[in-house]
N, C-alpha and C positions, 0 to 999 in steps of 0.2 A: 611746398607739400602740405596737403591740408591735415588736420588734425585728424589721427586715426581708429580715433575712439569716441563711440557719442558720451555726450555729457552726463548722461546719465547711466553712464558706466564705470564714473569716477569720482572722487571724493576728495578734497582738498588736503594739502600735507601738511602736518602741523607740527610745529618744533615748539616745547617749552622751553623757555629759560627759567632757571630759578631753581630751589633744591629738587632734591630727587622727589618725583610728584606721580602719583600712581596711576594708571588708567590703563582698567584690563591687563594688569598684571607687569607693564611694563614699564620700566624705568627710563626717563630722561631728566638730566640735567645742565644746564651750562651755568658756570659761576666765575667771576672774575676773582685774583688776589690783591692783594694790599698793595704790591711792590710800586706800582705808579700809576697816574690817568691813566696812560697810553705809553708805553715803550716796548723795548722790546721782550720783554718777558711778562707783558700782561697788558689787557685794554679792557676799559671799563664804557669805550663809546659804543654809542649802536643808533644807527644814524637812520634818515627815513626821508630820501629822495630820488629822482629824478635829474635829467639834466635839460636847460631849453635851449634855443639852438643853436648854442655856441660851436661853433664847427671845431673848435681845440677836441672836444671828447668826442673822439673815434677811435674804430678797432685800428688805425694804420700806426698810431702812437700811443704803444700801454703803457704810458707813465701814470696815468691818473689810475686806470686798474691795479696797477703796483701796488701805489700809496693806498687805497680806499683796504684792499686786500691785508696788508700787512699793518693794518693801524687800527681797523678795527676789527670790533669780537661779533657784531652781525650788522646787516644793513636790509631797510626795507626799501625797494626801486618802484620808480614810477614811470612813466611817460619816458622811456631811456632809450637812447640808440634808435627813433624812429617806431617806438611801438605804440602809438597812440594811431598811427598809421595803419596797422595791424590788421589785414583783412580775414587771417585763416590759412593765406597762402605764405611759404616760405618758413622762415622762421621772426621769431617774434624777438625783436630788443631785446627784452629782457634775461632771453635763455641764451643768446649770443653773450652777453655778458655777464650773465650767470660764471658758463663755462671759462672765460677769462677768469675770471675770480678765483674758483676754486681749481684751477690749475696753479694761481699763485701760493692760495692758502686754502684747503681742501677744510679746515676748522671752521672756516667763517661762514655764519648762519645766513642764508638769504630767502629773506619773506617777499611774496607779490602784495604790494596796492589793492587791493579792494575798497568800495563805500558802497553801505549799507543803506544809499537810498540812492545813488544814481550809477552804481555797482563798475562803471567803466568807463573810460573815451574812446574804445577803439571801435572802428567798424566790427572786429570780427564776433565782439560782445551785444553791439548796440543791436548792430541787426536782429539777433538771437532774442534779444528783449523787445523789441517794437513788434516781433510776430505774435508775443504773448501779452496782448490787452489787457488779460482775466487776470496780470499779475501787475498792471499799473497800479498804483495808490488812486483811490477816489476820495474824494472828499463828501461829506456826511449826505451831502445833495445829490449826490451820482455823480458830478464833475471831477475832472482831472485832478488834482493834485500834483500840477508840474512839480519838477523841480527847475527847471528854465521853460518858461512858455514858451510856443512858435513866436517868432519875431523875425523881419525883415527875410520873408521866403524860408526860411531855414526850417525843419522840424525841430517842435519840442522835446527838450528833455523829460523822460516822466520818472517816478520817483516807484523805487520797488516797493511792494506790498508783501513782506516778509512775514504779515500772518498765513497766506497761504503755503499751504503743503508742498505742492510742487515748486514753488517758486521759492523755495527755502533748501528741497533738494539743489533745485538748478543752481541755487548762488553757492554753495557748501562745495558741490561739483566743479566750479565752474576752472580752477586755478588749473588742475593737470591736464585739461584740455589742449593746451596749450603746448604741449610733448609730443613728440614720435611717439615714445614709446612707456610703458607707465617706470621703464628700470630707468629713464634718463629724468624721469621726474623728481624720484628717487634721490635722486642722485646731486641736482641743483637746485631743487626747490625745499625749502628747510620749514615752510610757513607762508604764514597770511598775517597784512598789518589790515586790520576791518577798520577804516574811516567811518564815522559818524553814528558808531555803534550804539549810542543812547543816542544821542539827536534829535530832535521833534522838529518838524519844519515850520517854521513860524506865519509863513501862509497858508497853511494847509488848514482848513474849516474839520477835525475833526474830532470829535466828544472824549473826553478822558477814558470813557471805557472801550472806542474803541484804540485807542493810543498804548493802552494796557495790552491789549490783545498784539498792535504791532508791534511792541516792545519785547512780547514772549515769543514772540516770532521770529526775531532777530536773536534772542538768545537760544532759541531752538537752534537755528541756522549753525550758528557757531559751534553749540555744543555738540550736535551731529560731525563737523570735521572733528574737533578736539578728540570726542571717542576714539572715531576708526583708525586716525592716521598718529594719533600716538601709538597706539598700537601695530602698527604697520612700520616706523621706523621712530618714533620719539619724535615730538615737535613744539609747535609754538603758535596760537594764536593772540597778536596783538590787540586791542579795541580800545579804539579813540575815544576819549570824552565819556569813561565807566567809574573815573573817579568823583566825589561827590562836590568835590572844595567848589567847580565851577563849571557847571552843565547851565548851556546855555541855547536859547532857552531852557527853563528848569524842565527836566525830566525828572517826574514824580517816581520813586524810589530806586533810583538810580544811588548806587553807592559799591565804592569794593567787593562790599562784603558779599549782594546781591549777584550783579553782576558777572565776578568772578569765579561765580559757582558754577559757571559755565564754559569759562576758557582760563586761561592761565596766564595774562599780559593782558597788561595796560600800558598806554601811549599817554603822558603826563603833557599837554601841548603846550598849556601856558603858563609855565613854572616861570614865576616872579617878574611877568610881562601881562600886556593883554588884560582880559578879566580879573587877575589879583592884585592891580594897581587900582590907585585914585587919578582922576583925569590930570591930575599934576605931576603925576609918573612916580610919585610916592609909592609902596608897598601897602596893600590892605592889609593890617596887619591879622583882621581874624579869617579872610580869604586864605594868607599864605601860610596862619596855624592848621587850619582844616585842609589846606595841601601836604602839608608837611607830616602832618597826625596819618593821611591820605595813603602818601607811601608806605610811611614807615610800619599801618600796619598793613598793607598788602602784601608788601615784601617779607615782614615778617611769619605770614601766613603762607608764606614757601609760593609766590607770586612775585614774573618777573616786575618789573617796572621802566619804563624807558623814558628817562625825562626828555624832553627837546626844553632848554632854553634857548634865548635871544637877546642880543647885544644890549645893554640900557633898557629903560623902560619903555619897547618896544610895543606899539599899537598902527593900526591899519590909519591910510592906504600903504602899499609898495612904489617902491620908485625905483627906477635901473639907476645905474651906474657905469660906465664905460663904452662903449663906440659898435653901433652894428650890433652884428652876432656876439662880437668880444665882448660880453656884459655879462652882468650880475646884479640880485633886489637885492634891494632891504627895505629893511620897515621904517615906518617915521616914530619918533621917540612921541610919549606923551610927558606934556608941561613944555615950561620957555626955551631951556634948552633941543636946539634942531640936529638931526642926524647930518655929519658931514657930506657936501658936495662932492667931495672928491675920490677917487677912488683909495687913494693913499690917506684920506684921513678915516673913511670905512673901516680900513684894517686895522689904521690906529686905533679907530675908539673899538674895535671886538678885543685886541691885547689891551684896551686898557678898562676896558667894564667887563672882562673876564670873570673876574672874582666875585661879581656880584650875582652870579649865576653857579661858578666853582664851591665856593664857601657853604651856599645853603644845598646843594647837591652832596658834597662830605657831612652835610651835619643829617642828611638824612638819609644814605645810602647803605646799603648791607653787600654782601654778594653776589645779589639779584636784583640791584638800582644799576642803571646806564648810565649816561649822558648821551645825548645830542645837542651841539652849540651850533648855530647859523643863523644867517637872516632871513632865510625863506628856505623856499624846499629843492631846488635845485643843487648839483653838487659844487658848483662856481660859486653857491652865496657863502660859505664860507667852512664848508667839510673837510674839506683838504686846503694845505700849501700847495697854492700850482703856480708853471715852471715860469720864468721868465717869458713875458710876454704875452700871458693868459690873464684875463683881467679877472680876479676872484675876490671875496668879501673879509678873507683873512691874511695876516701877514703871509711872507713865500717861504718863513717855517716854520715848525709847530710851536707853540705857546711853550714857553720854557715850563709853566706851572704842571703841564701834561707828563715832564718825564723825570719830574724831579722825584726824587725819594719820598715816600709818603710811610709805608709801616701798617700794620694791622690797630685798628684802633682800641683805645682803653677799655672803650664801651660803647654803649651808647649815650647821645646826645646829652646833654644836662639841660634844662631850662630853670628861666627865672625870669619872670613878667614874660617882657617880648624879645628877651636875649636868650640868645643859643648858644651854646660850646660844645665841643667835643675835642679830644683829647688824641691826634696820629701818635705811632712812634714817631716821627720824625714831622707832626706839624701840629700847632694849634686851629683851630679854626674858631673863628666869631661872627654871628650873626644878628643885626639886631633887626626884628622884623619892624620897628617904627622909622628906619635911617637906613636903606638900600647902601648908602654911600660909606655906608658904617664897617661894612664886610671885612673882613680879613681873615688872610692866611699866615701867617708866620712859621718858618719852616725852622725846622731845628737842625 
């Protein structure tokens, strides 16, 4: 069935998380408790994937919608169920298992994928962008500004131009296009996680001032959903890469404070992996204070926060793990130490460099910090326990440290040099930002 509504008849649905936060009069909050990571009476994950084409995740066997539904407090979905495929006709992935979801648990928040320079993979997106030239990115010459040039017969990717007016409504619009009807939109779509929300593209030829102008363009974009649809039912937009600790390339005044005048979540990607390491897979140690400084005051400024960390001191390329379809990535570690060969030492080493990602996540989280742990973005790399037989990137149950007793904490953090503590009822936690390996949790 095709989409029943033009796109410029709609407006994207935005769920905040974080304390109660006011826009046009109306209140949303979501907030996690103390009691544990993840159990049954509270979940502090909120996870941001997709799955590729393991044939295990289908609607014929909802075991993995179970687990995803009853373990965590939101999820942001990508390329799921075939919807990269996605022409306009039918229905799209991601609202087929939306409606799974929230038939388990009617609570849990569910944001669309978006990116804020090549906005989509699906036909029924791309098409709709390739008819609007006047909204490609050009570079200062009058040239393209790909985001993936033509290569080998294929058309180019082009890269949105989110200083323009319409092409700002069209992207803000573009999520409940996607619905029969605007009550079912309503109803399964909770938000937008915005990829590459500060960003600059590193080949693109174009002048600081007019980079300034794409960058309010993008903030325009976002802060048009944020308006309308919290007000319309309370919501949440995500954005990648708005925290300051490591915008990469640097986006010039990029920070929380900025940024977040305009939506209400950030997407934390490379918490103590990636950019805030030294190429020996050490911890920067003043990279991972201006992340930490990063959250703690976003969240504290009634701003969700959604960490993703990753297994060790995780850096590009990816490499699978497992047979066929039956697979799953992970990243390669940086320094001498190598990520395990095996699918069985994968899972080992995620239970056993847990803490190294757990520990500095408790010493900086409030009731508006998440977690997400995996080795890439798929839900096989290590989001869930999956059943026998499923080759996935974490053990087949959840991380004991996830449902242990934790407690409301004393306060906040304590610092001294590059050591952090914080004080649970029921745990200590230590961080020391010059010795990764340093971490611990000690549970009372």
């Amino acid at each position: 069935m095709m989409a029943k509504f033009s796109v410029f008849q709609l407006v994207v649905l935005v769920v905040v998380l974080g304390w109660p936060v006011t826009v046009n009069g109306q209140l949303s909050h979501m907030m996690h408790n103390w009691d544990c990571v993840a159990c049954e009476t509270n979940s502090m994950l909120a996870g941001n994937f997709g799955h590729a084409n393991n044939f295990i995740f289908n609607m014929s066997d909802l075991w993995w919608v179970d687990t995803v539904a009853r373990s965590y407090a939101a999820v942001a979905m990508n390329d799921i169920l075939g919807s990269r495929e996605y022409n306009g006709t039918g229905e799209n992935g991601i609202v087929t298992v939306s409606r799974a979801l929230k038939a388990v648990n009617p609570k849990l928040k569910i944001l669309w994928y978006m990116a804020a320079d090549r906005v989509s993979d699906n036909p029924f997106v791309m098409d709709q962008f390739r008819n609007h030239p006047e909204w490609w990115l050009k570079n200062d010459d009058g040239s393209i500004a790909w985001f993936r040039p033509p290569t080998g017969g294929q058309p180019g990717r082009p890269t949105i131009d989110l200083s323009q007016p319409a092409a700002q409504q069209w992207f803000a619009n573009l999520t409940l296009t996607y619905f029969r009807s605007h009550e079912e939109a309503k109803q399964l779509c909770d938000g937008v996680f915005v990829d590459s929300a500060s960003f600059r593209n590193p080949s693109a030829k174009i002048s600081a001032e007019r980079y300034r102008k794409i960058f309010d363009g993008k903030m325009a974009a976002l802060h048009m959903a944020q308006e309308t649809f919290t007000e319309l039912n309370g919501g949440e937009v995500w954005g990648n890469a708005v925290l300051e600790a490591h915008s990469i390339p640097k986006t010039p005044g990029v920070t929380w404070n900025t940024a977040l005048q305009h939506f209400n979540g950030a997407f934390e990607e490379m918490f103590g992996s990636f950019a805030s390491q030294n190429r020996d897979g050490t911890w920067n140690a003043t990279l991972m204070e201006r992340c930490f400084e990063s959250v703690i005051n976003a969240s504290n400024a009634g701003h969700s926060v959604v960490i993703h960390a990753f297994p060790g001191p995780s850096t590009s390329p990816f490499t699978a793990r497992g047979t066929g379809d039956n697979m799953f990535r992970v990243s390669s570690w940086a320094g001498a130490v190598r990520v395990p060969n095996t699918t069985e030492g994968c899972q080992q080493a995620a239970a056993e460099r847990l803490v190294e990602s757990l520990a500095p996540f408790l010493i900086v989280a409030n009731e508006r910090v998440f977690l997400s742990y995996a080795w890439f973005y798929s839900i096989e790399d290590g989001y869930i326990p999956c059943k026998a037989g499923v080759e996935c990137g974490m053990p087949s149950s959840w991380y004991p440290e996830f449902t242990r007793p934790l407690g409301p904490p004393g306060g906040p953090a304590q610092r001294n040099g590059t050591v952090w503590t914080r004080e649970f009822q029921r745990a200590s936690v230590y961080v020391d930002l010059k010795d990764r390996h340093a971490s611990k949790i000690t549970w009372h």
